[in-house]
BALOBA-1460 file (C-alpha; in Angstrom, 3 decimals):
// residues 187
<rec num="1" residu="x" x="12.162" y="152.445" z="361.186"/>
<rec num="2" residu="x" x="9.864" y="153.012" z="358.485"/>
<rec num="3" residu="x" x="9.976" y="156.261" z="356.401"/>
<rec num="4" residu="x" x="6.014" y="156.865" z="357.675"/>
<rec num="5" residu="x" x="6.929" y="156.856" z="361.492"/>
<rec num="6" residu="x" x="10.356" y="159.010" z="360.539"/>
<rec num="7" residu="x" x="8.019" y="161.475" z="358.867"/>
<rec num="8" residu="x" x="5.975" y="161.340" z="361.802"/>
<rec num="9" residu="x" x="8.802" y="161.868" z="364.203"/>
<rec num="10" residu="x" x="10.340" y="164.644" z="362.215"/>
<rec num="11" residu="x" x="6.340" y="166.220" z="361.816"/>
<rec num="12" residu="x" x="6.325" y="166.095" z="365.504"/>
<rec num="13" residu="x" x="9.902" y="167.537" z="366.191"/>
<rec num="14" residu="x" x="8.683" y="170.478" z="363.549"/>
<rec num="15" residu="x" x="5.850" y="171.339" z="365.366"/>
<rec num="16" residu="x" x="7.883" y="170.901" z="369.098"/>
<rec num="17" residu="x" x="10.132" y="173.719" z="367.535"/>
<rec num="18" residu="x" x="7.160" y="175.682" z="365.766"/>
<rec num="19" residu="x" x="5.620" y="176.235" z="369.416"/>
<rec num="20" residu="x" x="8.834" y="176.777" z="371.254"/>
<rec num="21" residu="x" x="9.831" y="179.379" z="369.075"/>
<rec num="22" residu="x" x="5.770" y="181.000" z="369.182"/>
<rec num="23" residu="x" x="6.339" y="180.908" z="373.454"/>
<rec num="24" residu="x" x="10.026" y="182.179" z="372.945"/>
<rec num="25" residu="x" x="8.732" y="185.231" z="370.904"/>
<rec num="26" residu="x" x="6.277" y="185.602" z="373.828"/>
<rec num="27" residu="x" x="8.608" y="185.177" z="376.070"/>
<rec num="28" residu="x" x="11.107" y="188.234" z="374.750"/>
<rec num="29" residu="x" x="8.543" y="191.106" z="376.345"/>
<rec num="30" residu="x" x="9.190" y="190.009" z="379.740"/>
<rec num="31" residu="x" x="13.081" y="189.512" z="378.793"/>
<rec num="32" residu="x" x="13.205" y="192.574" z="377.732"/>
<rec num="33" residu="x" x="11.835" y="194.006" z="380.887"/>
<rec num="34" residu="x" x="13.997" y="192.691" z="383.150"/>
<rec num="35" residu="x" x="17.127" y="193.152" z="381.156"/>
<rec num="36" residu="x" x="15.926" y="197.368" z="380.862"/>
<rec num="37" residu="x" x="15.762" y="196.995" z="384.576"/>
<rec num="38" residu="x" x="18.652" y="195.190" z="385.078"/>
<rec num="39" residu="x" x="20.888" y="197.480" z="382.428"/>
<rec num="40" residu="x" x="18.908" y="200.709" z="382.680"/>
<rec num="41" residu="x" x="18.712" y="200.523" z="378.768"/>
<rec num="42" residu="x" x="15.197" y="201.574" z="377.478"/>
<rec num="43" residu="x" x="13.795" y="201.976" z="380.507"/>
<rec num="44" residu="x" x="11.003" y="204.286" z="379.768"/>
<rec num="45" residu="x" x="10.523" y="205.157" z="383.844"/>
<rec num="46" residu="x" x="14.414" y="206.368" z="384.129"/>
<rec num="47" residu="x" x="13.901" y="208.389" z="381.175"/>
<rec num="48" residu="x" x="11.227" y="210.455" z="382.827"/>
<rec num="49" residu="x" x="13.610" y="210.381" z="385.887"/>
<rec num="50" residu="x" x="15.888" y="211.607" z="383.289"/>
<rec num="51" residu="x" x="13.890" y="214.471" z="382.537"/>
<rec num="52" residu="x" x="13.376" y="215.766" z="386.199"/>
<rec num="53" residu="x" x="17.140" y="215.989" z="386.537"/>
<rec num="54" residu="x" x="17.986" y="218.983" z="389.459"/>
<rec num="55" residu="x" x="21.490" y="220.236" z="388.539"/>
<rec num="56" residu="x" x="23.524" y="219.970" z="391.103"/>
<rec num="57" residu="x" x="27.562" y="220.648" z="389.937"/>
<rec num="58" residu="x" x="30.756" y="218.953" z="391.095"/>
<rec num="59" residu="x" x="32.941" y="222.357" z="391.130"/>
<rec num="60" residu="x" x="36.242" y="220.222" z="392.059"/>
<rec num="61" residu="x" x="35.886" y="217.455" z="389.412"/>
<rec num="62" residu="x" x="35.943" y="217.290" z="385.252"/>
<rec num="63" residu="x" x="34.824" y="214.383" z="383.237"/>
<rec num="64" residu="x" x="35.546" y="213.979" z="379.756"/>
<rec num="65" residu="x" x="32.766" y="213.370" z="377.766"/>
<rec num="66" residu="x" x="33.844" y="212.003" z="373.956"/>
<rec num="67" residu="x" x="31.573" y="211.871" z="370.988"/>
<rec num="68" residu="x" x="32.064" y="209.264" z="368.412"/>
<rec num="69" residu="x" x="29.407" y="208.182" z="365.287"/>
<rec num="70" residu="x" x="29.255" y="205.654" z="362.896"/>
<rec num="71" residu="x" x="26.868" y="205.030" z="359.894"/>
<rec num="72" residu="x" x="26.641" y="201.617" z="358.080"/>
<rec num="73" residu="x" x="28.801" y="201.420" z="355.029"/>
<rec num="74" residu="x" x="25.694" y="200.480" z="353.866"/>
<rec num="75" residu="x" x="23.633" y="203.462" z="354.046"/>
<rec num="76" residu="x" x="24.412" y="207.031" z="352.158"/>
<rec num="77" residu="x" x="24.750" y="209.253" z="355.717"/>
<rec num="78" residu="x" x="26.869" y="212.032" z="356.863"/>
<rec num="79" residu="x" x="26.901" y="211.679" z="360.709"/>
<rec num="80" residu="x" x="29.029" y="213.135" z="362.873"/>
<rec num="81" residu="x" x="29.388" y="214.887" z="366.128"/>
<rec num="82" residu="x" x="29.774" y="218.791" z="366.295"/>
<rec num="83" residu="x" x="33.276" y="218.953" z="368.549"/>
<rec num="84" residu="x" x="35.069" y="215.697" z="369.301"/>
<rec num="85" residu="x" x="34.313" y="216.232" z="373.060"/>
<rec num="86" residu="x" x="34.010" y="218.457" z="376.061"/>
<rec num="87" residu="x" x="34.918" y="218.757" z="379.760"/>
<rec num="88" residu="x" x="31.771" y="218.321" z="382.048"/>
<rec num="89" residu="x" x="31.568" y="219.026" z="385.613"/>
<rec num="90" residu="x" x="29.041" y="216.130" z="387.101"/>
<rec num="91" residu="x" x="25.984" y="217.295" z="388.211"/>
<rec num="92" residu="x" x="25.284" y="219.803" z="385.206"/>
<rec num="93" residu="x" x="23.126" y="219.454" z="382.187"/>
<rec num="94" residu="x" x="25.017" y="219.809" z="379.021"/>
<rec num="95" residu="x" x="24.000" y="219.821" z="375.224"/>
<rec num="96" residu="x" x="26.199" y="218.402" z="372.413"/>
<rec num="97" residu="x" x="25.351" y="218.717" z="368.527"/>
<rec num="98" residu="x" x="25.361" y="216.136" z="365.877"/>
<rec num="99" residu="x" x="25.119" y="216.731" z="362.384"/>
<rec num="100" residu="x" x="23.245" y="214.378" z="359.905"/>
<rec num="101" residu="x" x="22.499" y="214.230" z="356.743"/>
<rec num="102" residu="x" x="20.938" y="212.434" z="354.098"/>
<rec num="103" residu="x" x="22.666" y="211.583" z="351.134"/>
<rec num="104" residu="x" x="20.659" y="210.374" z="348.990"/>
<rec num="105" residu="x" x="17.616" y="212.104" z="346.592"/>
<rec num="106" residu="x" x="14.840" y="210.301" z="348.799"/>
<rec num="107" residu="x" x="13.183" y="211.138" z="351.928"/>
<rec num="108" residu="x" x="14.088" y="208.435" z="354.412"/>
<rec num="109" residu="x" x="13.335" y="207.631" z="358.012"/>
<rec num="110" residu="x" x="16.160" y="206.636" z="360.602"/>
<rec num="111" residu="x" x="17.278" y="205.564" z="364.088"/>
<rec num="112" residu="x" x="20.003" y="206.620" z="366.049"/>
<rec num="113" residu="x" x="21.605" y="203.898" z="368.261"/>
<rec num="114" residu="x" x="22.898" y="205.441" z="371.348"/>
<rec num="115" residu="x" x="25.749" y="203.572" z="373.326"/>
<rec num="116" residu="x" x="27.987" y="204.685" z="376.518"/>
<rec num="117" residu="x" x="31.382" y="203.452" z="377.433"/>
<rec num="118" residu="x" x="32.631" y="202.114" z="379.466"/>
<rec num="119" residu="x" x="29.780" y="200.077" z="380.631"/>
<rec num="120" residu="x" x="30.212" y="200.925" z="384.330"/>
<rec num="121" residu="x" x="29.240" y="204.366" z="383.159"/>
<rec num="122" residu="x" x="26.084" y="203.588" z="381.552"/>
<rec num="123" residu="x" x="23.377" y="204.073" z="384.449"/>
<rec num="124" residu="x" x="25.847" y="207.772" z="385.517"/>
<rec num="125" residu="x" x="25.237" y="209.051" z="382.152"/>
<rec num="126" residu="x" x="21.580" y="210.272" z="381.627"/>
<rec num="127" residu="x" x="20.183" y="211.985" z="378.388"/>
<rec num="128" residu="x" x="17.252" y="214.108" z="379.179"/>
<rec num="129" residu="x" x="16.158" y="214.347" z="375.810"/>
<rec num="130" residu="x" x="17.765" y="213.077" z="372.765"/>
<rec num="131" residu="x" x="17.567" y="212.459" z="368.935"/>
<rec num="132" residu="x" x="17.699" y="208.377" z="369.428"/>
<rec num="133" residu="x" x="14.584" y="208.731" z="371.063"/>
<rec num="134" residu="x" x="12.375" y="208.759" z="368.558"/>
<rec num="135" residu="x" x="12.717" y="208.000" z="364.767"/>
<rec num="136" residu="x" x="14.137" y="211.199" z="362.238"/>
<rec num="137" residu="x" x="12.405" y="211.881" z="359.128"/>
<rec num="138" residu="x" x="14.475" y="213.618" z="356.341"/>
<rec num="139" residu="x" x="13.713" y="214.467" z="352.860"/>
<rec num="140" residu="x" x="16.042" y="213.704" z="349.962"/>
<rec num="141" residu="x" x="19.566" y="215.468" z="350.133"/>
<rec num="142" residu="x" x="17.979" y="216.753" z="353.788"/>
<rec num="143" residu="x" x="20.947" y="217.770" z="356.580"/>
<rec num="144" residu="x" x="20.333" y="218.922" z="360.162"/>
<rec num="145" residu="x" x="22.018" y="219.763" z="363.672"/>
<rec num="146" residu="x" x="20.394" y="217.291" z="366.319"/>
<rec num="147" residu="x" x="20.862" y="217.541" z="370.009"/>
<rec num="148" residu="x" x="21.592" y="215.821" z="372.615"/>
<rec num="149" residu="x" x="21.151" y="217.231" z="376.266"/>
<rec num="150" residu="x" x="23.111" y="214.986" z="378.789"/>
<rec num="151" residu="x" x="23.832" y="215.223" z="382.663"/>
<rec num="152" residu="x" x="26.357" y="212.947" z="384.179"/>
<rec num="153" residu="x" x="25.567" y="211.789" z="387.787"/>
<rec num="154" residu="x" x="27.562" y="212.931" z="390.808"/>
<rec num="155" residu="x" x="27.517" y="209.705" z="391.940"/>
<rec num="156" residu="x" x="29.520" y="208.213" z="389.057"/>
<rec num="157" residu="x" x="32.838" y="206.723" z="390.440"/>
<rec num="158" residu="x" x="36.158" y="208.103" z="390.667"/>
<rec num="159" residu="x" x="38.116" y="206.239" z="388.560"/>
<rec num="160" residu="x" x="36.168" y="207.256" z="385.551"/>
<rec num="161" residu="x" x="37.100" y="210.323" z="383.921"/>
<rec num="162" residu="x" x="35.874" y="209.550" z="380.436"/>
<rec num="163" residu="x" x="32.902" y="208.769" z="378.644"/>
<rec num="164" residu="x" x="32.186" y="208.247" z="376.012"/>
<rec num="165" residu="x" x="29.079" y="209.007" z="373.986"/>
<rec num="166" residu="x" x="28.657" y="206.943" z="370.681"/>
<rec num="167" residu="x" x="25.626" y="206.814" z="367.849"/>
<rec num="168" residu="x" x="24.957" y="204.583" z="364.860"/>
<rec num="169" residu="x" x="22.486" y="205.692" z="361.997"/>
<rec num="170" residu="x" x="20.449" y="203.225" z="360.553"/>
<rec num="171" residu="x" x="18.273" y="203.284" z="358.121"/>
<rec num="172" residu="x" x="14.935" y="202.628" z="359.972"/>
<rec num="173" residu="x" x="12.657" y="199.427" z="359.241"/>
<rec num="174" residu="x" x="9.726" y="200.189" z="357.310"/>
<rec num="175" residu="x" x="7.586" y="199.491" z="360.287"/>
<rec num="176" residu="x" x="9.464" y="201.693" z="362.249"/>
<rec num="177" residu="x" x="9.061" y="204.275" z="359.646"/>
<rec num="178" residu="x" x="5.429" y="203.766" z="359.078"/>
<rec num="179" residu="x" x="4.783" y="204.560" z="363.058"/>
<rec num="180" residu="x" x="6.665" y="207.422" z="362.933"/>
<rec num="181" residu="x" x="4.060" y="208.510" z="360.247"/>
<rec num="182" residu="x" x="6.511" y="209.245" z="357.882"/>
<rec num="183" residu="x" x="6.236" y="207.629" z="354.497"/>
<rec num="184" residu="x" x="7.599" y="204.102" z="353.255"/>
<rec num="185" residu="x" x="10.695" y="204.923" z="350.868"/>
<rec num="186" residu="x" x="10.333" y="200.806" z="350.389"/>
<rec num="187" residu="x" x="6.472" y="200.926" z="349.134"/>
């Protein structure tokens, strides 16, 4: 084969992947739905659900709800939960404290990545409103309490008796920072 009809086939190949990946980008909205609905993950309709919560208490059952955070090594954060964890009775809203802080002499913008565990408890465990849910602007050497106000649901089984509730702090993307209307620490 001649090294014009190789550079033709590897052109072509380029441009295959060029528009696969284009459709695949596309293609990650719809993903995304379906794995929110699937998961309950960032689901903006069970949020609002979330929100209309009617507490309703288990009397004759405790859950233990624990309280873990993590930043990157990466980033200068102090991040941590108030207590280590609490006793809930399901069916009652609750509000836990985390404390974070900024570290460093800049004002900086960041997200708070919310996990539950184990997964079976995921769509039990609903916050009604919540710090990850929109990006935190601080100012240089800025620290804060942040809340969290949780309910677990009746319904969640009866083999699970602990939760737990964990957060990462990023740093947020300059994008992300930008649409929160707080300035660019990168520009």
């Amino acid at each position: 084969m001649s090294t014009r009809k190789q550079n033709r086939s590897l052109a072509r190949s380029l441009w295959i992947f060029a528009a696969g990946s284009f459709a695949f980008g596309f293609a990650l909205v719809p993903l995304y739905r379906v794995l929110c609905d699937v998961t309950g993950y960032g689901d903006r309709s069970q949020l609002e659900r979330a929100a209309e919560v009617t507490e309703a208490p288990v009397l004759d059952r405790e859950v233990t709800v624990e309280f873990v955070s993590a930043a990157p090594t990466y980033g200068d954060w102090e991040f941590r939960p108030e207590a280590g964890s609490m006793k809930v009775q399901p069916g009652r809203l609750y509000e836990a404290k985390f404390y974070a802080k900024n570290l460093r002499s800049r004002e900086v913008t960041a997200l708070a990545i919310p996990s539950v565990a184990p997964l079976q408890a995921t769509q039990y465990f609903r916050k009604t409103e919540c710090f990850c849910f929109t990006p935190q602007h601080f100012d240089g050497d800025e620290g804060r309490d942040m809340s969290v106000r949780f309910i677990v649901d009746p319904k969640l089984p009866g083999n699970i008796d602990r939760v737990t509730l964990a957060y990462s702090m990023y740093d947020a993307p300059p994008k992300v920072a930008a649409q929160d209307g707080a300035p660019n620490p990168a520009s």
